[in-house]
MISEDO-564576 format. One record per residue: x, y, z negated of N, C-alpha, C in turn. Coordinates in pm, whole numbers, plus 50000, padded with zeros to 5 digits. Each point is the difference from the previous one (the first is absolute). Layout:
BEGIN
XYZXYZXYZ;...
REM end
This chain:
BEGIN
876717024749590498564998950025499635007450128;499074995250093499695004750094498725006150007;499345015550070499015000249962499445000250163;498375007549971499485000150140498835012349902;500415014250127499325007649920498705008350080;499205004049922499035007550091499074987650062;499344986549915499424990550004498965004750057;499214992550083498495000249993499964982549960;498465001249883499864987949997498704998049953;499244987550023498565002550007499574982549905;499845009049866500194985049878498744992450032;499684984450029499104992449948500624994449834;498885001349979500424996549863499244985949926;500614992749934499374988349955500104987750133;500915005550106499904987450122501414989749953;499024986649968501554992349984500314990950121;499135005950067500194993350167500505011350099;501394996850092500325009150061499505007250092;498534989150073499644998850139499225014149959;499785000149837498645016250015500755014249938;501744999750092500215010849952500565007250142;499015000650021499655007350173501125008750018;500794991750141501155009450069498955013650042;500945009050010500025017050083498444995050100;500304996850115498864997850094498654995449932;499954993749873498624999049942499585010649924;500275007849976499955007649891499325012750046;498865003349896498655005950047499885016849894;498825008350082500455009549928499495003949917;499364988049906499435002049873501174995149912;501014996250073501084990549942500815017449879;500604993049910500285012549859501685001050051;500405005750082501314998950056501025010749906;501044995449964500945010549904501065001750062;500465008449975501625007350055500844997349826;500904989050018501315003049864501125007350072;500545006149905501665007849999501234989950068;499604990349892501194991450047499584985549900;500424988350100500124993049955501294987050018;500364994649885501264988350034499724990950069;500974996550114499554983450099501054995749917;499754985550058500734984449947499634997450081;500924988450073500214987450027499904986649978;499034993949988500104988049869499814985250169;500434989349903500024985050061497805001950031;500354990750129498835000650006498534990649916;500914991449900498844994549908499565005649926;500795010849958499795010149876498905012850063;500355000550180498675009750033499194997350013;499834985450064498464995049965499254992249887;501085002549880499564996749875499165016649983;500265011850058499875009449906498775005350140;499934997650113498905002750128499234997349937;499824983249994498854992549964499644992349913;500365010549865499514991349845499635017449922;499274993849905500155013649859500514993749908;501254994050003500874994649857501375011949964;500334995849913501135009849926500984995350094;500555017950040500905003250079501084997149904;501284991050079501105000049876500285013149929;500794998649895500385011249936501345007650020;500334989950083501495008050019499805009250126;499074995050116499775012350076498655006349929;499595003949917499305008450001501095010749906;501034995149901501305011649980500475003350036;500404994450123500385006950124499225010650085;498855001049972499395011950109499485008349834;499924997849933498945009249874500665015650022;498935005549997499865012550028501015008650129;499764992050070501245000550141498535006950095;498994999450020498905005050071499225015649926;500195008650113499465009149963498045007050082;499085006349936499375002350084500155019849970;499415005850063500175014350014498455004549955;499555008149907498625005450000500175014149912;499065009350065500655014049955501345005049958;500994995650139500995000149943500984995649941;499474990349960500974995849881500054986250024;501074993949999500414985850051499894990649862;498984991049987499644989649892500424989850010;500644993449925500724987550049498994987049993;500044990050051499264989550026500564986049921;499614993249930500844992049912500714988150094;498954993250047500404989550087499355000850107;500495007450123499385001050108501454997750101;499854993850115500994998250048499944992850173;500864994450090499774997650111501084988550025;499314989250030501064989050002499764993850163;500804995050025500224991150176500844990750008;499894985150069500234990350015501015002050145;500115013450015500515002850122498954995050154;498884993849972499435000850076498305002949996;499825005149907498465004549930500105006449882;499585009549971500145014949926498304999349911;500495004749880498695002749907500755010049909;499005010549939500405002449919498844997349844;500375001249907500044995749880499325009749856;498945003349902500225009749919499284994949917;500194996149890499484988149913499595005449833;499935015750044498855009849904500794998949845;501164995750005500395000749889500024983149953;499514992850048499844984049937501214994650075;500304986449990500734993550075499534991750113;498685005850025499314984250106499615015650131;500234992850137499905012550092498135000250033;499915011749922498425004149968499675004850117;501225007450055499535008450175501174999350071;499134995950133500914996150092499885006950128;500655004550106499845004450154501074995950058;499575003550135500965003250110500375011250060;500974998150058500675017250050499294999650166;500395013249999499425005250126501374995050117;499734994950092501164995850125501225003849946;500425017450030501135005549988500924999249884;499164999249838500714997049948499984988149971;499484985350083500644988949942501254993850098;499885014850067501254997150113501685008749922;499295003549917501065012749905500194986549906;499434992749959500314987449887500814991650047;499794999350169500874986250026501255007050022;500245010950005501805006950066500484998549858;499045009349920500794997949847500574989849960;499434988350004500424988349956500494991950055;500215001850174501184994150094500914993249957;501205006049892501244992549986500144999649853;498675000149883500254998049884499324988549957;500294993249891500034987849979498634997649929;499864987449944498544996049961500035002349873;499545006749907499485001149829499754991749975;500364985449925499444988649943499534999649883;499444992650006499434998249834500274985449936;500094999449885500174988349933498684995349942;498985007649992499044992049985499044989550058;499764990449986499374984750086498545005950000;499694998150140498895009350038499214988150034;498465004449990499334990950046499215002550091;500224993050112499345007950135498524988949964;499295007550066498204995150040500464991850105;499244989149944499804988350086498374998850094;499644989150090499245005950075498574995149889;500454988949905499094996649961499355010549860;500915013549970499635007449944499145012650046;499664999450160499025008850034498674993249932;498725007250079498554994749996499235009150035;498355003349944499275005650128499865014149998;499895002749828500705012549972501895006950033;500354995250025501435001050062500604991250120;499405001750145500474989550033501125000650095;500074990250049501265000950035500825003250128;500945003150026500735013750117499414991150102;500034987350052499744993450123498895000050030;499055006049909498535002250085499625015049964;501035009050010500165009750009500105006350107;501364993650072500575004450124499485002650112;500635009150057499085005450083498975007550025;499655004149863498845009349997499875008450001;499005010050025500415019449942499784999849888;500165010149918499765005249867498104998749962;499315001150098498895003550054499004980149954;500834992350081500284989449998499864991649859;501095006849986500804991749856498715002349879;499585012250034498805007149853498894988249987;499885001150148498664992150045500024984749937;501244996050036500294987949967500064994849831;500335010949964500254999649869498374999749907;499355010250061498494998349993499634989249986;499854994250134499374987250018500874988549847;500865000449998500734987149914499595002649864;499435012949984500015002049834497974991649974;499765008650120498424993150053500214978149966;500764997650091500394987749983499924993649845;501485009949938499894996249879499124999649920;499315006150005498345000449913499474990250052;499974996550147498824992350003500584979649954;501834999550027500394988149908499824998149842;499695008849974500335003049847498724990849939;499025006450092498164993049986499844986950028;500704992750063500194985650035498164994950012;499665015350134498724993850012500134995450147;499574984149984500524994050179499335001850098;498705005649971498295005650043501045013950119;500135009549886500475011050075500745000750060;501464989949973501155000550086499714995650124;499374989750024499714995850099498835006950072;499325009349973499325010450038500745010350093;501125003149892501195012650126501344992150052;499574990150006501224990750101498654999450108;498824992150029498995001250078500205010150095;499855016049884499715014050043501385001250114;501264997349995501425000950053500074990050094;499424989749942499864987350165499464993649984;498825000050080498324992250016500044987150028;501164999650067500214982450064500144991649892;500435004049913500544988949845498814999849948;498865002049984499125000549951499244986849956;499984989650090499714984650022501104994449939;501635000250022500604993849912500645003449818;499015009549939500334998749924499104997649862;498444994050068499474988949899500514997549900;501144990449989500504989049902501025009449961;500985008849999501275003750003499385010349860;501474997549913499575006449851500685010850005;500075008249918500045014350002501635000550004;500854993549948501855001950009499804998550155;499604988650064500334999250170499655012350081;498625001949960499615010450055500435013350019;500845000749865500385012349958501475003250094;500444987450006501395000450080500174996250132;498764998450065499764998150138499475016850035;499275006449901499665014850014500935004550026;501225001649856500815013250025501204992050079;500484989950023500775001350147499685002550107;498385000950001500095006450157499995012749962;499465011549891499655012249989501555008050025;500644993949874501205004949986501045006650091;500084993050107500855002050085498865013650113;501455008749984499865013950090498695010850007;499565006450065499255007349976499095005350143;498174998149993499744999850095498745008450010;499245003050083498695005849953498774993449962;499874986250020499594987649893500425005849889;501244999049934500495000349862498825013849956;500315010850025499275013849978498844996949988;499464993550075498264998650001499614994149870;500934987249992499684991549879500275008249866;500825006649996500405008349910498845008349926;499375009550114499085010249992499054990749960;499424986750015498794993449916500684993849878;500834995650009500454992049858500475012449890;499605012250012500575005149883498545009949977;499314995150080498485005349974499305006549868;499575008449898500184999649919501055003449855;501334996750067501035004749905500195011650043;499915007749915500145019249979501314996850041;500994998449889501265003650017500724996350143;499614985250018501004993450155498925011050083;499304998549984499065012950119500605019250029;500315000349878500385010750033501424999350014;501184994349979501084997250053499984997050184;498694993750016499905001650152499525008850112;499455011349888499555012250053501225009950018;500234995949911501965010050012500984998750124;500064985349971500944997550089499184999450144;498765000250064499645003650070500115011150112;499735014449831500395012550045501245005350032;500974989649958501415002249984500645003250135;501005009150025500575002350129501605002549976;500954989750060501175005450053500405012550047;501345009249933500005010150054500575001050169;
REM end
């Protein structure tokens, strides 16, 4: 077993999307950053890392017997062992892993530069951990607006991504209402020119002439629309006051 010790690692927790488990350079200093003792790397095939990046399904069982109680953290002293916490790499992208005792990875991070440069020497000339279990990777048609998906992700900051995420949950509420009055109200609000052609056009067209243009990338249009379409909602409102105040360290 190989370890990597004297971790820093900074858990999102509940992300079954990889894009929101912010490398080193995003990471802010409200962010809850921990120091472990030590923890075990692996090596695994790379379907099995992005079965385990970008899903919350049950981690096989044969690597999670393989790392159980192999992670330590240090507090007054005294070194506590961690049940299933651990650090796996595809040899070319590094996460590590700590799944609170369950089998599904509850918290997830990234390492700081140096040690995901300590992950790739470790695992240089040792072989891949396979698993025999038939994994089921996410397909694209299993994202949606509450989870969506890495390609209209890319490219963004962390900063970005919140915003975006805002806006889609905003979205989702407002498909859910299948009112064609309003939709076509904040498609108007986003682009004035459509305004004349969409008379006759019923609320599915409309809806999918909206979010292909919204969807794609991120702009200060997007923000604006954002800040009125969530008008009202406490919660998306104050998620945008946060991430507002929010600062990179």
């Amino acid at each position: 077993m190989l370890f990597l010790h004297d971790v820093w690692v900074n858990w999102f927790e509940g992300e079954e999307n990889g894009y929101n488990v912010c490398y080193f350079h995003e990471w802010r200093k409200e962010d809850s950053v921990e120091l472990l003792d030590q923890v075990p790397v692996l090596k695994i095939e790379p379907k099995l890392f992005t079965y385990i990046e970008n899903d919350m399904m049950e981690i096989p069982k044969e690597l999670l017997d393989k790392v159980h109680n192999q992670a330590y953290m240090r507090k007054n002293h005294e070194r506590i062992p961690l049940e299933f916490c651990f650090i796996v790499t595809d040899g070319s992208n590094v996460i590590a892993i700590d799944t609170m005792g369950y089998s599904i990875p509850l918290r997830k991070s990234r390492l700081i530069l140096r040690q995901e440069h300590q992950v790739f020497d470790l695992v240089d000339i040792e072989e891949e951990f396979k698993v025999t279990t038939n994994l089921k990777i996410r397909q694209l048609n299993d994202y949606h607006l509450l989870s969506p998906a890495p390609d209209l992700m890319w490219g963004l900051t962390r900063k970005e991504r919140q915003l975006k995420q805002v806006l889609f949950m905003a979205l989702d509420s407002l498909f859910s209402t299948k009112n064609l009055s309003e939709l076509k109200y904040w498609y108007t609000e986003w682009n004035p020119q459509v305004y004349n052609t969409l008379v006759n056009v019923d609320f599915e067209n409309t809806w999918n002439l909206f979010f292909n243009e919204i969807s794609q990338g991120w702009t200060d249009r997007h923000e604006e629309l954002t800040e009125k379409i969530i008008k009202g909602q406490t919660y998306l409102e104050r998620i945008w006051e946060l991430e507002q105040g929010s600062k990179v360290n």
